[in-house]
Every structure is written in structure tokens, then in C-alpha cells.
N, C-alpha and C positions, 0 to 999 in steps of 0.2 A: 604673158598676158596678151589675149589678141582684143584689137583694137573694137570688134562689135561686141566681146562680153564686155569691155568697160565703158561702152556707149550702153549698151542697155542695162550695167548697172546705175550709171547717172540717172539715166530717163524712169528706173522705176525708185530711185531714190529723193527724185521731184516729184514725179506725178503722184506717188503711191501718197506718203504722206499729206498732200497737197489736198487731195480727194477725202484721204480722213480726216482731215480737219474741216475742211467744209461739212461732211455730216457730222462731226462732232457739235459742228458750231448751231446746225439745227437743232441739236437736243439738249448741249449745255451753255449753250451764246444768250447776251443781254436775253432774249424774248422768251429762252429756252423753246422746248415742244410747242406749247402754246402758243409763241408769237411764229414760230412758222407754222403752225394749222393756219391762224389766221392768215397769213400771206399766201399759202395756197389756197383757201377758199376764195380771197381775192382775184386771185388767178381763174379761178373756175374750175380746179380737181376736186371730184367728188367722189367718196367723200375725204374731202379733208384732211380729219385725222388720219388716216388710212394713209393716206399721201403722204402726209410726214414723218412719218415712220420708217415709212418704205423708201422713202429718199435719204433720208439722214441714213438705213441700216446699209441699202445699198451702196452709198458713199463709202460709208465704212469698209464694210468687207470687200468693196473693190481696192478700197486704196491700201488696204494689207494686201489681200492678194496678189495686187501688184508690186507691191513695197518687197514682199516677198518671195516675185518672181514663180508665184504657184499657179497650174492651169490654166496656163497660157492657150486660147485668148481670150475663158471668158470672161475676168478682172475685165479686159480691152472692150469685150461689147458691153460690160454693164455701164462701165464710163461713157461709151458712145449713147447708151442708151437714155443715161442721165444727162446728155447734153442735148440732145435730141430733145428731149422734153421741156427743158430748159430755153433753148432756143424757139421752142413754138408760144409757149404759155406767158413767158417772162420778156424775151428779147425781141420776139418778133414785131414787124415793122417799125423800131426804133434805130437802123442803120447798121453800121459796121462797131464803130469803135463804142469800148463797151463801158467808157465814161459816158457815154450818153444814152448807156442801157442794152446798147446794139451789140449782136453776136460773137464779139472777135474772143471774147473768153474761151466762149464755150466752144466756137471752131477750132481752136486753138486746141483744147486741150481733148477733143476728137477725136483730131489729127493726130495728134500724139495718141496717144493711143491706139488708133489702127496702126501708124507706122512699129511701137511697140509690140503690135500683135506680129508684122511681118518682120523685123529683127529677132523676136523671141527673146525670153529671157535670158538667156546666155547662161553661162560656165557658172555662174556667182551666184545663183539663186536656189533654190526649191526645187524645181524642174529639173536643172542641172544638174545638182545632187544625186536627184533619183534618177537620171539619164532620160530625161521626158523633155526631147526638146524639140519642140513644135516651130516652124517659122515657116517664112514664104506668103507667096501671094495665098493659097489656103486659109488658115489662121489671119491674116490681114480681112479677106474678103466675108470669113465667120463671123470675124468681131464686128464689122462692118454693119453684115445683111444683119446679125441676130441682134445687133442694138438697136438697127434705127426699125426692124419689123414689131420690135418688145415694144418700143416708142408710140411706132405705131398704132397697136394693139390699145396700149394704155390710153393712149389720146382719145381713141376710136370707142373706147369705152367710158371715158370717164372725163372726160374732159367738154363743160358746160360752162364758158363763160358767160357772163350777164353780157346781154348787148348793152354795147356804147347809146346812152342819148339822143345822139348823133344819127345814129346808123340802126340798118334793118338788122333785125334778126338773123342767122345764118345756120344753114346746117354744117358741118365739118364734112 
């Protein structure tokens, strides 16, 4: 057994699962679909439903895909891409640590994931199976650019918060 397939089986047997339960939790948790439409309408994704969907399925099929170690790294950019969105809509300007709202969650689990993408799945997975093993800075800097540009994109389109009270209006 070498030591990076059983480090990248740990890493996709935390993350993966980890990821599907959190979209699991948007569609079958206390508020089901509904209490998270509501909470991202709060947020300012429009529309809404739409949004919760696509987050909770996303969550989903990243957090197999990774649990599974299959097509490595775009499980890695769809997680970066859902933290990315995470961190702008929900975390942003509330600090670091993410008892008080602030980003370390979602940096956290990121990182893990683009490092995931440059270890690769290893010997133990899906990929490995079928001898498809993608790693290196490559596959690190794909999962990377194509999460947080998807981010991007989504924000760039669909993302209208109500301005604060407080505060003027803003363009993104």
C-alpha cells in the first residue's frame, strides 16, 4: 500500500460523504427544499428555487464522485465551486472562524479539495480501477480555475442581494 493512495483514500472518505450530506440536508433536513429556497432567497440567489436544487444536487454528486474517487478533478471543482458561492453569499464579511459565520468552513473544505484534485484519487478508487489517474499541479489548478470561474459566472448572474438599510445599493 503506498502511503498517497491511502491518504487520498481517507481524504475522499471524509470529504465525499461529508459533501453529501450537506446536500442531502438541503432536501431532507428539519426545513427540507423549502426552508432552503427560503434561506437562499435571503441570501439574494435568484431564483431561489433554482438555487436549491442545484446546490443540494451538486453537493450530492460531488460528494459520490469524490467518495468514489471518479473524474478526478471535477468532484474537486464542483466542491470549490460550492464553497466559493458559499463564502461570498452566506460568509462573507463575518471573519474567519465559522462559529461566528466567517469562512474557515468553507476555506477549509476548498483546500481540501483542490489538494485532493493534485494527490488524485489514488489505487483505491474508480479512476484507479479503470487506470485514469489524473494528479499534479494540472487537475489541482482545473479544479481550482473551473470552480471558482463556475462561481463566478453564477454570482455574476444570479446573485441580487437586497441592500442592507444601512448601506447604498451596490453593483457586484
Amino acid at each position: 500500500m503506498k502511503g498517497q493512495d491511502v491518504a487520498a483514500l481517507v481524504l475522499r472518505a471524509t470529504l465525499g460523504p461529508m459533501l453529501f450530506a450537506h446536500g442531502w440536508n438541503k432536501v431532507a433536513g428539519p426545513g427540507g427544499l423549502e426552508g432552503t429556497t427560503g434561506w437562499f432567497e435571503a441570501l439574494g440567489l435568484k431564483p431561489a428555487e433554482v438555487h436549491a436544487r442545484m446546490a443540494a444536487g451538486t453537493e450530492m454528486a460531488a460528494g459520490v464522485g469524490i467518495t468514489l474517487g471518479a473524474a478526478n478533478p471535477l468532484p474537486a471543482a464542483a466542491a470549490v465551486g460550492l464553497m466559493t458561492v458559499a463564502a461570498r453569499t452566506d460568509h462573507r464579511g463575518k471573519g474567519f472562524f465559522v462559529f461566528k459565520g466567517g469562512w474557515e468552513y468553507v476555506g477549509v473544505v476548498g483546500g481540501v479539495a483542490v489538494a485532493l484534485a493534485a494527490l488524485g484519487n489514488g489505487r483505491y478508487s474508480l479512476d484507479g480501477l479503470l487506470r485514469c489517474r489524473r494528479a499534479g499541479a494540472g487537475p489541482a489548478l482545473l479544479a481550482a480555475g473551473l470552480g471558482t470561474a463556475s462561481a463566478a459566472a453564477l454570482l455574476a448572474m444570479c446573485y441580487r442581494p437586497e441592500p442592507k438599510p444601512d448601506e447604498p445599493p451596490t453593483d457586484h
